[in-house]
N, C-alpha and C positions, 0 to 999 in steps of 0.2 A: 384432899377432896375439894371439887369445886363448890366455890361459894355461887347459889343462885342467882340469877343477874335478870334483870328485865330490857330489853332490845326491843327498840322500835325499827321496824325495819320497812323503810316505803319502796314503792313498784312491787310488791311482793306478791304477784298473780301468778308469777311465771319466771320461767329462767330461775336468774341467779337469787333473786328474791326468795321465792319457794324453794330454792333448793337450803337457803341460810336459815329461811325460818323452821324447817322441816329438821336441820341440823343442830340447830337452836334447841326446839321441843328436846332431842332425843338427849341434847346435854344436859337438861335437867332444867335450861331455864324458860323463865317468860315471855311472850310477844305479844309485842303490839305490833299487826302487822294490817298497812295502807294497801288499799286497789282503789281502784275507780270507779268498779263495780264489780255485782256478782259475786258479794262475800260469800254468799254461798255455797259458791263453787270451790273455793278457796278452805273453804270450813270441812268441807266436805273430804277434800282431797291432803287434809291434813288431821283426820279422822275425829275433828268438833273437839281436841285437842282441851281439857280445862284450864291446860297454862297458856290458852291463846285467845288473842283478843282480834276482831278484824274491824279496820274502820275503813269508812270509807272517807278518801281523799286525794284528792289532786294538788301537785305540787306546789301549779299554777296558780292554785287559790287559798288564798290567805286566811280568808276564813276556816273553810273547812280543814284548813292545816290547824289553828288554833284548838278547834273541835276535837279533831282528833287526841293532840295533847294533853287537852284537858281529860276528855274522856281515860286515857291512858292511865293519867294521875291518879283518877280515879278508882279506875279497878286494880292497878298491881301497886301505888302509892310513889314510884320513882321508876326514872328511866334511865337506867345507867349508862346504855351505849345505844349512839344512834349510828344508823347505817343509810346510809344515802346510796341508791342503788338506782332508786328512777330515773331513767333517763332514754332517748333514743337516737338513732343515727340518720343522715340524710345524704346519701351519694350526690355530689355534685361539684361540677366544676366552680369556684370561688366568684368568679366572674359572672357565672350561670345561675346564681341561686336570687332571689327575688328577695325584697326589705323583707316581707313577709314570712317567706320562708328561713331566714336567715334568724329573726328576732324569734318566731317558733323554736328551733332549735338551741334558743339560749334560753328562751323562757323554762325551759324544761329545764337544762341539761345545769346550767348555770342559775339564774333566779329563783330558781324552784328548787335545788340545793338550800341557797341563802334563806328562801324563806322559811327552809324549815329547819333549819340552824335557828336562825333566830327564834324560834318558836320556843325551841328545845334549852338553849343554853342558859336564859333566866332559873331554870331548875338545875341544872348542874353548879350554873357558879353558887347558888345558894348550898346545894349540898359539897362545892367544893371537890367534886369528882366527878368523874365522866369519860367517856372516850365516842370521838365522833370517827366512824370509820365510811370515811369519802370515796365512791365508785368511780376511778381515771379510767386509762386503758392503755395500752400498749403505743395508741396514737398518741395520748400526752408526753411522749420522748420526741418525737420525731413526725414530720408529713409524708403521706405519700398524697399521690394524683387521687383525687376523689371523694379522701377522707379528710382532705384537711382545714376543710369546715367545721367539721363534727371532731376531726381534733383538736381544733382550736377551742373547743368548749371542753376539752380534757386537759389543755395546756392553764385555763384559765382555773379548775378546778385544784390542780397541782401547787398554783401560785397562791389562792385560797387557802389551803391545808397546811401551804410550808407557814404563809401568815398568822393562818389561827392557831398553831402549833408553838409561835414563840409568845402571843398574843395570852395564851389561855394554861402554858405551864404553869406559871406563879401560883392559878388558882386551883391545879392540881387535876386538870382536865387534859387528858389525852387527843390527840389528832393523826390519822394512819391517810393517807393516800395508797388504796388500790389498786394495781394497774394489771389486768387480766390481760392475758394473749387475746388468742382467738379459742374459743371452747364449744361444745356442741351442745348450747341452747335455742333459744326459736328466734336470734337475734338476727341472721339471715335470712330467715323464712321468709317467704312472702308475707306481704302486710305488717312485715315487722320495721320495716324501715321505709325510709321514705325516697323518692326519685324527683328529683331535680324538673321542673315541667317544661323548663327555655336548656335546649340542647343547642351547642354551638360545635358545627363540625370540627373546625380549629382543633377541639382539645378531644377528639376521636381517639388518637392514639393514646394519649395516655388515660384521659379516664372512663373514656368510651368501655375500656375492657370489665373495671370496674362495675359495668351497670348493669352488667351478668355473672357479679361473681356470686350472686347470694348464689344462687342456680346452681353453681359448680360446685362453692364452699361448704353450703349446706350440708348437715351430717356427715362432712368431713375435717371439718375442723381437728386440732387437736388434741384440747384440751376437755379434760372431761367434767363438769360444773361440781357432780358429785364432789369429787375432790376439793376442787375450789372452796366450796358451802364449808365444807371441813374444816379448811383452815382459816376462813372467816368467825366462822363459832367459833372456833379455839384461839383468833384473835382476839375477841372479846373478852378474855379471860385473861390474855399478856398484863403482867405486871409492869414492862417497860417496851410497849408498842414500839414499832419504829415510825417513822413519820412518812417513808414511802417503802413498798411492801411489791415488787414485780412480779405476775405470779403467773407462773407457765415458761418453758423456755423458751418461747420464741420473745415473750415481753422482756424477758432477761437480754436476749440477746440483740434485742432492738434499742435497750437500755444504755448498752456496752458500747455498739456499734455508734448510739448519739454522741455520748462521749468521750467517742473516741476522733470522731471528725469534728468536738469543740477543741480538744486536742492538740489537735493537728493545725486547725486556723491557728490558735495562741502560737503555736510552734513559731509557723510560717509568716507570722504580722507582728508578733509582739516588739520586735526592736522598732517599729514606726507605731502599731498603735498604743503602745505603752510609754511611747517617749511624748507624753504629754503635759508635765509638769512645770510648772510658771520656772524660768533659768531665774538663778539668782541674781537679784537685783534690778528685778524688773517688776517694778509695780503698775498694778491693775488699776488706770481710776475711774 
């Protein structure tokens, strides 16, 4: 029998959020579940749920992330597993993307992960358990033309989790890196992502194609979230998590495919880039 667990789960309006805290309820346990707004709506579509709590809060803000925490402690007493899920994407050529647009996109995806780690893990290391289940993607293996702005804020998340994962064993806290395909949430929908505003013909071909894929992608993706939510709650509950988690097979096989072409360089370089070591008898002054 599962033991009941209380889950904080932020971005939880939509998508893969709602679909974990909706998966969450049905396993028996607690939520504490973030939006930005319109708990309401959230309350409602998760039928005013008694073992759910909804706060409101932005990643981006420090404060209202404390709030939140607090509040949590409050009504269910401890927060076993946090889930970092908020997050969004911005199509754009690297070159193409503005300071602005650029630090947005970490502010979210990246800073606003951190600061709600920090918020949360002064209560885990006191209770000495935990598990923080961090939202990658498929682009934290690899780039392609378009996304790899918004996967570099999934590469950066990746090096975080393997971090706080050696950082936070000793104290008996868990750390999962997520890395989802592509699934059929509203993360291609229009409005859901953002577009680059300085277009440079140059990069037409390749990520030009990109600035219409939500349009084509859209409700065809192929991964299905339900499923997803499923084994994120039943993640929660792993007695010995893994530290990165590929989920769908195209994440699998974009995983495989990374490295397999790190592989293949070692192959091809390693008699020159690995013959780097001081020859004997030659000192360094």
């Amino acid at each position: 029998m599962k033991i009941q667990k209380v889950l904080f789960i932020t971005g939880a309006s939509s998508g893969f959020g709602l679909e974990i805290a909706r998966a969450a309820l049905e396993n028996g346990d607690k939520v504490i579940a973030t939006v930005r707004s319109k708990p309401e709506v959230l309350a409602a579509l998760l039928n005013k749920n008694h073992n759910l709590l909804i706060t409101i809060m932005d990643v981006t803000n420090e404060g209202q992330i404390r709030e939140a925490v607090a509040e949590g402690l409050l009504a269910f007493g401890r927060i076993d597993v946090l889930i970092n899920n908020a997050g969004f994407g911005i199509i754009t050529a690297i070159e193409e993307a503005t300071d602005a647009e650029v630090k947005q996109q970490y502010e979210t995806n990246v800073f606003g992960l951190l600061n709600v780690i920090r918020a949360v893990l002064p209560h885990m290391r006191k209770n000495r358990s935990g598990h923080i289940i961090n939202f990658s993607s498929l682009f934290g293996f690899d780039a392609i033309p378009g996304w790899a702005l918004y996967g570099s804020t999934k590469f950066a998340v990746e090096g975080l989790s393997k971090g706080l994962a050696a950082e936070l064993e000793p104290l008996g806290i868990k750390v999962t890196a997520v890395e989802p395909g592509l699934f059929r949430t509203s993360f291609l929908s229009p409005g859901s992502f953002s577009l680059s505003r300085n277009v440079i013909d140059d990069y037409e071909s390749t990520v030009g194609p990109m600035r219409s894929a939500g349009d084509t992608l859209h409700g065809r993706q192929p991964g299905d979230p339900l499923k997803l939510a499923r084994i994120v709650a039943d993640l929660a509950h792993a007695g010995n998590p893994p530290v990165q988690l590929p989920i769908g097979k195209d994440s699998i096989s974009m995983f495989r495919k990374s490295t397999e072409k790190t592989a293949a360089v070692i192959a091809e370089w390693e008699s020159i880039s690995g013959d780097t070591d001081v020859a004997d008898g030659h000192h360094i002054l």
